[in-house]
C-alpha positions in Angstrom: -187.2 -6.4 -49.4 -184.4 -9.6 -48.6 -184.2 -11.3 -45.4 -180.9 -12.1 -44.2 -179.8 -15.3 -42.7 -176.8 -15.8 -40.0 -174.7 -18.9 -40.6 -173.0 -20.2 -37.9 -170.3 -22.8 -39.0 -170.1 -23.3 -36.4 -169.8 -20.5 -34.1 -169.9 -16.8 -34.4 -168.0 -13.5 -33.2 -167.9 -10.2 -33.8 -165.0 -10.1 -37.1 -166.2 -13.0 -38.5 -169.8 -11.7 -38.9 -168.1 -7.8 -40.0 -166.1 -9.8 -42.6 -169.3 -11.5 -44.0 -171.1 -8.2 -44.3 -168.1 -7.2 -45.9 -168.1 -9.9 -48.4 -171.8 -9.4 -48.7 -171.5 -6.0 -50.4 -171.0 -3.4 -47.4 -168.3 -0.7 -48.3 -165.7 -0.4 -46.0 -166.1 3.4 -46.3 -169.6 3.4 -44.8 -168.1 1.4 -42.1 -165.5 4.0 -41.6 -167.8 6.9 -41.8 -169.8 5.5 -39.1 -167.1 4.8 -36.9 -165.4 8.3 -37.9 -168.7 9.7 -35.4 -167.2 8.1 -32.9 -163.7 9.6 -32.6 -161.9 6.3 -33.5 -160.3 7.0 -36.9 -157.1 7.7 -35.2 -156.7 4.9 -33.3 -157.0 1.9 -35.7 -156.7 0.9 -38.9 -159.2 -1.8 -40.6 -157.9 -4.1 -43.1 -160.3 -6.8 -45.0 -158.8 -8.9 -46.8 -159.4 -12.3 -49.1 -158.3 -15.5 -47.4 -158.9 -19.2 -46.7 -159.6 -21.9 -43.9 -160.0 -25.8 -44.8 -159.9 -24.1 -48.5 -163.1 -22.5 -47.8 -162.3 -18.7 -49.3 -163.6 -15.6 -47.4 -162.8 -12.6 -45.6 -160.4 -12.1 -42.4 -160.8 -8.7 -40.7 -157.6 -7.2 -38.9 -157.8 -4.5 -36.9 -154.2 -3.1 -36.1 -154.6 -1.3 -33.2 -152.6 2.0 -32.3 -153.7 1.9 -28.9 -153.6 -0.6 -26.7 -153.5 0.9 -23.3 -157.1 2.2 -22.9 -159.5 0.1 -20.8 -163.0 1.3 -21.7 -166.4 0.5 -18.8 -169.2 1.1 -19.7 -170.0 4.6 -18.6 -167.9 5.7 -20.5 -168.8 3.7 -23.7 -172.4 4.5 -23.0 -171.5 8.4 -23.4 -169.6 7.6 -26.3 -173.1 6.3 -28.1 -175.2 9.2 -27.2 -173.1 12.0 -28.1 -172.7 10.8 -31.6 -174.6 12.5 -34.4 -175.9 9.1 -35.8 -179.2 8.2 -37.3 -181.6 7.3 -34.0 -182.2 3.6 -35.1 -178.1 2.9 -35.7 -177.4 4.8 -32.2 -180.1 2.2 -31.0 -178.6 -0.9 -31.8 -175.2 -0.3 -30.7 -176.4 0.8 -27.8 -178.4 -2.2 -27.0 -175.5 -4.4 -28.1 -173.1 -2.9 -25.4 -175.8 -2.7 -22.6 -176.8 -6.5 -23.3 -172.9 -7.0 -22.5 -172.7 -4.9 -19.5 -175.7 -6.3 -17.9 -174.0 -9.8 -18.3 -171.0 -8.9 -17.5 -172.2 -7.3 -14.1 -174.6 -10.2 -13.4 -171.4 -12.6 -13.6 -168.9 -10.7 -11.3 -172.5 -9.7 -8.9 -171.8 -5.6 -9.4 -173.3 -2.7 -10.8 -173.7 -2.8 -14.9 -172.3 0.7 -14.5 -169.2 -0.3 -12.8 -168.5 -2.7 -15.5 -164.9 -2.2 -17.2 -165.1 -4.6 -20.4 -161.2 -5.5 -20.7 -161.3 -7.1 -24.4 -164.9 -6.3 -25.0 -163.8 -2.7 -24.5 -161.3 -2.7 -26.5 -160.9 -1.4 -30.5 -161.0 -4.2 -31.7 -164.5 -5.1 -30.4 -165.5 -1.5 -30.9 -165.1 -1.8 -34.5 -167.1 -5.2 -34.8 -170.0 -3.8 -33.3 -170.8 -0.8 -34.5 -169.6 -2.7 -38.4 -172.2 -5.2 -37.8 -174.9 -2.9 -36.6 -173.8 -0.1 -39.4 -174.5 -3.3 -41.7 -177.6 -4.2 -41.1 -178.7 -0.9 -41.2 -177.1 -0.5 -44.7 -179.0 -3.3 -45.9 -181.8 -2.9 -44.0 -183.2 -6.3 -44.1 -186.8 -7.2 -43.7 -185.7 -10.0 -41.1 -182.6 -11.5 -39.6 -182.8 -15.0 -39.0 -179.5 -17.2 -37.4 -179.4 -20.8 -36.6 -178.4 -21.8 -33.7 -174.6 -21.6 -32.3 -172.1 -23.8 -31.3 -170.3 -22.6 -28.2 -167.3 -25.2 -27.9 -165.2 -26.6 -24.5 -161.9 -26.2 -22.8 -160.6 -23.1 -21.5 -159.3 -19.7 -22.9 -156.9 -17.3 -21.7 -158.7 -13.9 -20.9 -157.7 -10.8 -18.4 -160.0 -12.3 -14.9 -158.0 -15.5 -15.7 -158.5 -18.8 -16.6 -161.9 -19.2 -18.6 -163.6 -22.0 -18.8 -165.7 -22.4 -22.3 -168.0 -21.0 -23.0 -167.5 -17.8 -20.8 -169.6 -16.8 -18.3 -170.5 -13.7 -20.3 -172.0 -15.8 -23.0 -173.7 -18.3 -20.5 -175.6 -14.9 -19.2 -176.5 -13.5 -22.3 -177.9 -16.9 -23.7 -180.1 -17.6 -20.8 -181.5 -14.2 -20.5 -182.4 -13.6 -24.3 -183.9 -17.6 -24.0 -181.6 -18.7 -27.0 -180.8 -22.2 -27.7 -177.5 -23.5 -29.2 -176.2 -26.4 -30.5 -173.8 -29.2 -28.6 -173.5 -32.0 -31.5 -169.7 -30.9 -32.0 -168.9 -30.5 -28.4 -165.9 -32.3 -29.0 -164.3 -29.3 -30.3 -162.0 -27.5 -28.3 -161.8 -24.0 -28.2 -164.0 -20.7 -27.8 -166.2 -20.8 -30.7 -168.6 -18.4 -30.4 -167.4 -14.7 -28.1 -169.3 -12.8 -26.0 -169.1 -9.7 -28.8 -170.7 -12.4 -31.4 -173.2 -13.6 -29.0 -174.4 -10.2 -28.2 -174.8 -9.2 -31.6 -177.0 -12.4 -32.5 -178.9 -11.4 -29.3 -179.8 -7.8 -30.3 -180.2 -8.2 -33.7 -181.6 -11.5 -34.9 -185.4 -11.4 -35.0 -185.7 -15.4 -35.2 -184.3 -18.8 -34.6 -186.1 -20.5 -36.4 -184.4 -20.7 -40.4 -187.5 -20.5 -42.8 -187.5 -24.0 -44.3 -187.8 -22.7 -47.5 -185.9 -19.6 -49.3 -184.0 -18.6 -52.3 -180.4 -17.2 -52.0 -179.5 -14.3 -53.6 -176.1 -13.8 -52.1 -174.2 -14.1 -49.7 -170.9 -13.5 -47.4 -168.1 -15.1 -46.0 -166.1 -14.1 -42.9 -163.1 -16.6 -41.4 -162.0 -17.0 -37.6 -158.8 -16.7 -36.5 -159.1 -20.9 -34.9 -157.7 -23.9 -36.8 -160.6 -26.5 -36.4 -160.9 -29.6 -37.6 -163.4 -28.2 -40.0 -164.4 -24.8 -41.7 -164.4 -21.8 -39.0 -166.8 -19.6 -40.7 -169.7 -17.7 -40.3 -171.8 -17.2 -43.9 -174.6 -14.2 -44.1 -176.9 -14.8 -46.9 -179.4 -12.4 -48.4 -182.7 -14.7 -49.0 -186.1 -14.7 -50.4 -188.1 -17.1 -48.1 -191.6 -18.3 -49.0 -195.3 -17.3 -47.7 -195.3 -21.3 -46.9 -192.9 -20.4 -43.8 -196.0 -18.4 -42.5 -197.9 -21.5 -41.6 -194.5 -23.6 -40.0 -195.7 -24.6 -36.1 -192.7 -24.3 -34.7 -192.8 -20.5 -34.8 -196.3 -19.8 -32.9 -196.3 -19.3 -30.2 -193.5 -17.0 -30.2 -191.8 -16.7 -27.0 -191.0 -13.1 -25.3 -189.8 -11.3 -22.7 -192.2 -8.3 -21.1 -192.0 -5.8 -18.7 -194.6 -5.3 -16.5 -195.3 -2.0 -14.2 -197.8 -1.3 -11.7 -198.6 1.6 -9.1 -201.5 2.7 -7.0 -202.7 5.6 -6.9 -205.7 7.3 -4.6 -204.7 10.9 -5.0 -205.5 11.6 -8.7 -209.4 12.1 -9.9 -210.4 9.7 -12.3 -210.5 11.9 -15.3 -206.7 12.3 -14.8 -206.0 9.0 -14.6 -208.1 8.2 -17.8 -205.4 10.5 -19.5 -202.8 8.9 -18.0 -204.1 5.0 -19.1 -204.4 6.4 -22.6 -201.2 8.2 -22.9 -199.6 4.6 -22.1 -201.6 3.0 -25.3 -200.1 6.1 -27.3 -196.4 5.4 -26.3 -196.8 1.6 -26.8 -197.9 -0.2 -24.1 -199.1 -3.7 -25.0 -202.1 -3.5 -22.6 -203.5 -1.5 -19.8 -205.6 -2.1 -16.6 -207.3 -0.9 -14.2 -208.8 -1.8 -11.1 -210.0 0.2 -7.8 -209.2 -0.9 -4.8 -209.0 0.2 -0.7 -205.8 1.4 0.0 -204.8 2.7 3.4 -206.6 5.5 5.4 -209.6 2.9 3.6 -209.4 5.9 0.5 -210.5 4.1 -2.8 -207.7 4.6 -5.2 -207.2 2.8 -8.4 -204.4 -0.2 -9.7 -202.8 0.5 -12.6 -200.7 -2.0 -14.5 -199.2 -1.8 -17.8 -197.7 -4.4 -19.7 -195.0 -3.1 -22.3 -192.1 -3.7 -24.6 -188.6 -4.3 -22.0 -186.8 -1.8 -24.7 -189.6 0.9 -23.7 -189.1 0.3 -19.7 -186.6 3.3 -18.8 -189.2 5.4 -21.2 -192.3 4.5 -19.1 -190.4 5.0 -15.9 -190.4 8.6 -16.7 -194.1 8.9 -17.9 -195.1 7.4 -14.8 -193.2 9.9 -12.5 -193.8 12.9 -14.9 -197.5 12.5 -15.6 -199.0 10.3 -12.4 -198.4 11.8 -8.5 -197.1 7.8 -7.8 -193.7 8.3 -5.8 -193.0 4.5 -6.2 -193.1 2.0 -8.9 -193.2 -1.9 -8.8 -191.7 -3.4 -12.3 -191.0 -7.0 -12.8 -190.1 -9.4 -15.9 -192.3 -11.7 -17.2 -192.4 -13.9 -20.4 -195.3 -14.6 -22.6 -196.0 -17.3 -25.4 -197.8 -15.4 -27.3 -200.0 -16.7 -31.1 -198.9 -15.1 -34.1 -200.4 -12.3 -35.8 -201.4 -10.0 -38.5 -204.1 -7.4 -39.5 -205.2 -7.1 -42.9 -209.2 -7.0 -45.0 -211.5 -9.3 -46.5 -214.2 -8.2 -49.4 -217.7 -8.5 -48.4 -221.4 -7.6 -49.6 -220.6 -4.7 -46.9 -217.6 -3.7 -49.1 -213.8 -4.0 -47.4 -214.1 -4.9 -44.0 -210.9 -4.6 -41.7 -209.9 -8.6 -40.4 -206.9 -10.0 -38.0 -205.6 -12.9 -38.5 -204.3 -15.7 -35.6 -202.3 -19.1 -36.2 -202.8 -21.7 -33.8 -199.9 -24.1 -32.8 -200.5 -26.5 -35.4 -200.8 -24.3 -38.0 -204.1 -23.3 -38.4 -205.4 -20.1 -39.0 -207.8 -18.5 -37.0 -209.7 -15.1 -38.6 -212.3 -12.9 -37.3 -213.1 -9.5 -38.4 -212.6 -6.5 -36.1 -215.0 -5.1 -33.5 -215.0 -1.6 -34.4 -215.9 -2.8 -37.8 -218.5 -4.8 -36.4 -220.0 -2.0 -34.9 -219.3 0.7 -38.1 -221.3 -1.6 -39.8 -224.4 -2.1 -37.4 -224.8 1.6 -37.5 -224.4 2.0 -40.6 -226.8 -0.8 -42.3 -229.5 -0.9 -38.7 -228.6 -4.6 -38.1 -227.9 -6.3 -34.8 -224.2 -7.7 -34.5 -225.3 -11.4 -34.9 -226.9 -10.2 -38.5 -223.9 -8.1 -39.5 -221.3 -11.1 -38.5 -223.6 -14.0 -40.4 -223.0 -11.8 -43.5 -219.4 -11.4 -43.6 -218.8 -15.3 -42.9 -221.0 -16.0 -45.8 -219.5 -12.9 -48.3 -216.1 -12.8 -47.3 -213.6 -13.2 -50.3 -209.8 -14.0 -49.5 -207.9 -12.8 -47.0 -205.3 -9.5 -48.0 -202.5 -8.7 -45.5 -201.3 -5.3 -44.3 -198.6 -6.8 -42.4 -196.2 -9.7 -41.8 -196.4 -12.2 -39.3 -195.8 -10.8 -36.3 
């Protein structure tokens, strides 16, 4: 299975990545059909078509919009997603796309994400780039997405709140809460060079930073902006083959990540109920769970329990915590974690295949140790002690075979 890899050239919006993926190979009538679920058809039409910039070919998208009056917030955007009859994972990622823009959005202006109207983000136009670019990359469906990082530009733009300074707020927002880097070696440049719509998008679907210093290219895509700069305004998506060697690059472990973290106390649920409860949360997900008793008040022992999940899975464990726990409150906070890269795979030994996960330290070395439940399996099973049964597999085990990527 390809990767794919995100050019910025030096910024990024929402038609000039939908023109890549155009260029790249995706139909327009799988674009169409997708946005067909959403009502739109009659409302726009989608032109791609072959052009240049600094005599760079590629592809300009134009959206000719029939209706220009609507103003869309997102409420009613949001409804627009979930009554669709689209597959779960597509749904998801335009979904995501347009909540990572609303939460900006309302952090900027300090009001309620669902009292957000989205002016030019809400309108066809921008409706049409995302749910392209998501409808893309689940055409393809890439092993990765990797993007370097974007050039925002300077000076000001003209937007409906007023007088913008670049880059907007929005992107400022977005940028700082997904932790994402960018680049200010062409500052000089004047103009909005990357959007809000293609900042988003990076945001919610780009899995790394960090380019793989070594790939093959198989293809690629062009899309053009709608700027005259004093050098190419493109964005390139290439389909890639990158090599095992990219595995063992330090820059990429630790990983940094955003958490969710959830806690409640609870001293009015016996312990066997609560032990259902803890593993129900490993079933859904959860990273980790703990437990700890403790005096609450009325001195009754009652128990801590925090759970450290996925932020995409936080609405989901809100409800597993009021539908399957008597808690009537919940503390949740966001955290961030550097966390080693991983993977699980096996190793042949005099014991036969023995299950192994692999680490990789900051400077590129890889830790391995073979698994605990294995460890155990195999004292049962052969009447040694755990020192005997781990002295054999470091002095029998063959190379390393992986189950997974690097994760």
């Amino acid at each position: 299975m390809e990767e794919i890899l995100i050019e910025c050239s030096p910024g990024v919006s929402g038609d000039m990545l939908l023109g890549a993926f155009y260029d790249l190979g995706v139909p327009k009538d799988e674009i169409e059909k997708k946005l067909a679920c959403f009502g739109l058809e009659n409302l726009y039409y989608l032109n791609f078509r072959e052009s240049q910039n600094c005599s760079i070919r590629g592809i300009k998208v134009d959206v000719e919009k029939f209706d220009q009056s609507t103003k869309r917030d997102w409420k009613s955007i949001k409804n627009l997603i979930l009554k669709t009859q689209l597959e779960e994972q597509l749904k998801k990622r335009i979904y995501e796309v347009f909540e990572s823009l609303a939460l900006a959005e309302g952090r900027v202006h300090g009001i309620n994400p669902e009292e957000v109207h989205f002016h030019e983000i809400g309108a066809i136009d921008s409706l049409v780039d995302i749910i392209g670019v998501c409808t893309s990359i689940e055409y393809l469906k890439p092993k990765k997405v990797f993007c370097n990082e974007p050039t925002l530009g300077r000076g000001f733009i003209k937007a409906d709140h007023g007088k913008l300074s670049v880059p907007s707020p929005a992107v400022i927002e977005l940028l700082r809460k997904k932790n994402i880097k960018v680049i200010s070696n062409i500052d000089s440049i004047e103009g909005e060079l990357s959007t809000p719509t293609g900042i988003a998008l990076l945001c919610n679907l780009v899995e790394s930073f960090q380019i793989p210093y070594k790939y093959s290219i198989d293809s690629y895509g062009v899309g053009l902006g709608n700027l005259n700069l004093p050098c190419p305004n493109l964005v390139r998506v290439l389909k890639i083959n990158s090599s095992d060697e990219n595995l063992i690059d330090q820059k990429i472990s630790p990983r940094y990540e955003e958490i969710c973290v959830q806690e409640a106390w609870i001293d009015d649920q016996t312990s066997e109920e609560l032990a259902n409860l803890i593993e129900r949360f490993r079933k859904e997900g959860a990273y980790d769970v703990s437990s700890q008793s403790i005096n609450m008040k009325k001195n009754r022992i009652g128990f801590s329990i925090q759970v450290i999940l996925p932020i995409k899975k936080q609405e989901y464990f809100r409800k597993l915590w009021f539908e399957f726990s008597t808690t009537i409150g919940l503390r949740e906070r966001i955290q961030a974690r550097w966390v080693l890269l991983r993977r699980k795979g096996e190793c042949l030994t005099t014991f036969g295949k023995v299950k192994f996960k692999q680490s990789m330290k900051p400077n590129g070395t890889i830790y391995m140790k073979p698994e605990n439940d294995e460890i155990f399996r195999l004292q049962i099973e052969n009447n040694k002690t755990a020192e005997e049964v781990r002295t054999i597999i470091t002095e029998t085990c063959k190379e390393f075979k992986a189950f997974e990527d690097w994760k």
